[in-house]
C-alpha positions in Angstrom: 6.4 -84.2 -33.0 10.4 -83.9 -32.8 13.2 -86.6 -33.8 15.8 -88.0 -32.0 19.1 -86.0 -34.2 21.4 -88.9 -33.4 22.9 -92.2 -31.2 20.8 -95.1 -30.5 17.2 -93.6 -30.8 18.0 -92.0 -34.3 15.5 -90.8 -36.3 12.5 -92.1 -34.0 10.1 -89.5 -33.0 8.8 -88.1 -29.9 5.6 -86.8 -28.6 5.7 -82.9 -27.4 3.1 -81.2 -25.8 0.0 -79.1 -26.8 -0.3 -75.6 -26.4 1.8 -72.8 -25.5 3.0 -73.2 -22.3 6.4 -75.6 -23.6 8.3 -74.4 -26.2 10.2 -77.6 -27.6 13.7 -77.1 -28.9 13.8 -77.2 -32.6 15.9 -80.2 -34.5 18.0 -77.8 -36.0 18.9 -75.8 -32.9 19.3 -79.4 -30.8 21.8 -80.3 -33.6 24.1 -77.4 -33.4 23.3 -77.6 -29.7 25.0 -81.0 -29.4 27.5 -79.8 -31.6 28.9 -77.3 -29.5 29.0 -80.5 -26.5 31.7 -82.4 -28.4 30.8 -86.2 -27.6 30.7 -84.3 -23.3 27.1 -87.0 -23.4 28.8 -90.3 -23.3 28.5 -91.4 -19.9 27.6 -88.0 -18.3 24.5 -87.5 -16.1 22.4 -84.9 -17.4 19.8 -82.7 -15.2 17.1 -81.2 -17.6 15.2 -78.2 -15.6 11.7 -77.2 -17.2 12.3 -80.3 -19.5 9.1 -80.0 -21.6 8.7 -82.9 -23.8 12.4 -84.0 -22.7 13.7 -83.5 -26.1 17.3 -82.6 -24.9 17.4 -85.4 -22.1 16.2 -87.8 -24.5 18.6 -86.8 -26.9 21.7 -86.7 -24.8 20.5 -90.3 -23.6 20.5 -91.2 -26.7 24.1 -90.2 -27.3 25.6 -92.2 -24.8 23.9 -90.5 -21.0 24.5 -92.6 -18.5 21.5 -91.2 -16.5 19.0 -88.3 -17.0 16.9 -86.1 -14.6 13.8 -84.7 -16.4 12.0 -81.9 -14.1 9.2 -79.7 -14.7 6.4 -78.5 -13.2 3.7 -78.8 -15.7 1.8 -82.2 -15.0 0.9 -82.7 -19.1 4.7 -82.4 -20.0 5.6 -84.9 -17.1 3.4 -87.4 -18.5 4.6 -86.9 -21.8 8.0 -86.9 -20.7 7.1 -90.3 -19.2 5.8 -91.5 -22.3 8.4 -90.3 -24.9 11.5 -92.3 -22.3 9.4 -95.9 -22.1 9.2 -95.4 -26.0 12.5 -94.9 -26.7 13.4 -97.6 -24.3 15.2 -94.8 -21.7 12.9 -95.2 -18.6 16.1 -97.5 -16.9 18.3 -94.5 -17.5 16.1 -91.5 -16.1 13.9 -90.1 -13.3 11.1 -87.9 -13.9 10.3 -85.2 -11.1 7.0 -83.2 -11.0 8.1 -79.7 -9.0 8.9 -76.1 -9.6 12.8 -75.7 -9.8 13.1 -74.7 -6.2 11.9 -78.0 -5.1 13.8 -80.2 -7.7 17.3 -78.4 -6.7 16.7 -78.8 -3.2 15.4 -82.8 -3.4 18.5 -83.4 -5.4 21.0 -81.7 -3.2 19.4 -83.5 0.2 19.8 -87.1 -2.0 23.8 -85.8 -2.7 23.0 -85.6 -6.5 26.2 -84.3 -9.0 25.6 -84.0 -12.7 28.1 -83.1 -15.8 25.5 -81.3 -17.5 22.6 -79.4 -16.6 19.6 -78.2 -19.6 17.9 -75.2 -18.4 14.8 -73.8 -21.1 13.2 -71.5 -18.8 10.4 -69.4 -20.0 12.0 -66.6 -22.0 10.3 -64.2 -19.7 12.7 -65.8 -16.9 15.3 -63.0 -17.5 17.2 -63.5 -14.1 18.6 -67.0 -13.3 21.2 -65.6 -10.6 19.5 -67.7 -7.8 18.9 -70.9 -10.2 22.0 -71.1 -11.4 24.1 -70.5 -7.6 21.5 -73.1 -6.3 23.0 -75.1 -9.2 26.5 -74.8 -7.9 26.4 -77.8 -5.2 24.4 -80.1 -8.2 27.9 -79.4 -10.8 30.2 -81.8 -11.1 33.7 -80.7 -11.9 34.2 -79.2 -15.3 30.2 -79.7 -15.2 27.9 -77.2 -18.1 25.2 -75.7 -17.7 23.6 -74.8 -21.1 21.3 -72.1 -21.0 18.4 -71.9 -23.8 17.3 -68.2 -24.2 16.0 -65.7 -26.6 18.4 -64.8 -29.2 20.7 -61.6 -27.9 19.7 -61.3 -24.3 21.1 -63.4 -22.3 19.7 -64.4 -19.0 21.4 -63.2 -15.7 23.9 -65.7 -14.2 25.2 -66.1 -10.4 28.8 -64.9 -10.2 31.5 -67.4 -10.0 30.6 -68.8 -13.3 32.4 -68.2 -16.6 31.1 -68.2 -20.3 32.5 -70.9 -22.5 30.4 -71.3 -25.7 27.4 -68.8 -27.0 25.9 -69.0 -30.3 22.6 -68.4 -32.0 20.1 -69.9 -34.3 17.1 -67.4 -35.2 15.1 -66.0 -32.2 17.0 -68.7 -30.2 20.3 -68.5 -27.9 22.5 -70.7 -26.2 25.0 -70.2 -23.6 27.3 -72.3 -21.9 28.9 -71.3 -19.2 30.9 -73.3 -16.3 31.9 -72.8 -12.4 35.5 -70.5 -12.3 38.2 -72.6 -10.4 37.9 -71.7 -7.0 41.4 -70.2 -7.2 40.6 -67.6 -10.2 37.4 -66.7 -7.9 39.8 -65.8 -4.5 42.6 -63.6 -7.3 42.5 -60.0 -6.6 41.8 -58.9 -10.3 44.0 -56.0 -9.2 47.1 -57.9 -8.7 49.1 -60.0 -11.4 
């Protein structure tokens, strides 16, 4: 079980599933996680890719979301997923999808879906997110995030056109955000100033 850090769902707890498929995000690491968003929750609509138990989601609803996407694949963490948002009183404010990424990301982009922040806990095995993240690109609003959970020191690969704007650490865990480059920074010759 995990607990809601902070906002309207405080303290409650939330179901996570069993086994070793989903690896939740610890309290600690959602806390200094949230900490590096600076209040970016209120009123933003969050996509969570490979959502697990929903723990970020439920978290940035609780700090003000207007509206959360929870996608994963994994039939047992949708149905929790389910479960942990009619507890917390959040099923209103989200959709849950049941697909591998591929699918989600195209769904969304057909229904003309934008989001200001997008939570993406692949498997740490997923070591190469260049096509994730450029399928992202139509799906980010401007000055949209995309905070990427990943093991601590190797971060995954990204699509070009992005830039860095937060990383940090916490144990074996990593976080980087990084955010679409103004289209007028990606047509500069980086040879001419």
């Amino acid at each position: 079980m995990l607990r809601i850090i902070s906002g309207e769902a405080r303290g409650r707890r939330v179901e996570t599933p069993e086994g070793r498929d989903t690896r939740p995000t610890l309290d600690r690491v959602r806390e200094n996680l949230f900490n590096m968003l600076q209040g970016r929750c209120m009123e933003a609509r969050v996509l969570d890719l490979f959502a697990g138990s929903g723990a970020l989601s439920l978290e940035a609803l609780s700090r003000g979301a207007a509206f959360a996407v929870l996608a994963d694949r994994d039939r047992e963490a949708v149905r929790i997923e389910k479960r942990n948002l009619e507890t917390l009183g959040f099923s209103e404010r989200s959709r849950v999808m049941q697909s591998p990424w591929e699918a989600t990301l195209r769904t969304l982009r057909e229904e003309g879906e934008t989001f200001d922040l997008v939570f993406l806990d692949p498997p740490y095995a997923m070591k190469d997110l260049r096509e994730m993240t450029e399928s992202l690109r139509p799906l980010l609003r401007a000055e949209g995030w995309i905070v990427i959970e990943h093991q601590a020191g190797q971060r995954p690969g990204i699509a070009p056109g992005y830039r860095v704007r937060k990383e940090r650490a916490w144990g074996y865990c990593g976080v980087t955000i990084v955010e679409a480059e103004e289209k007028d920074e990606q047509l500069r010759d980086p040879g001419i100033l």
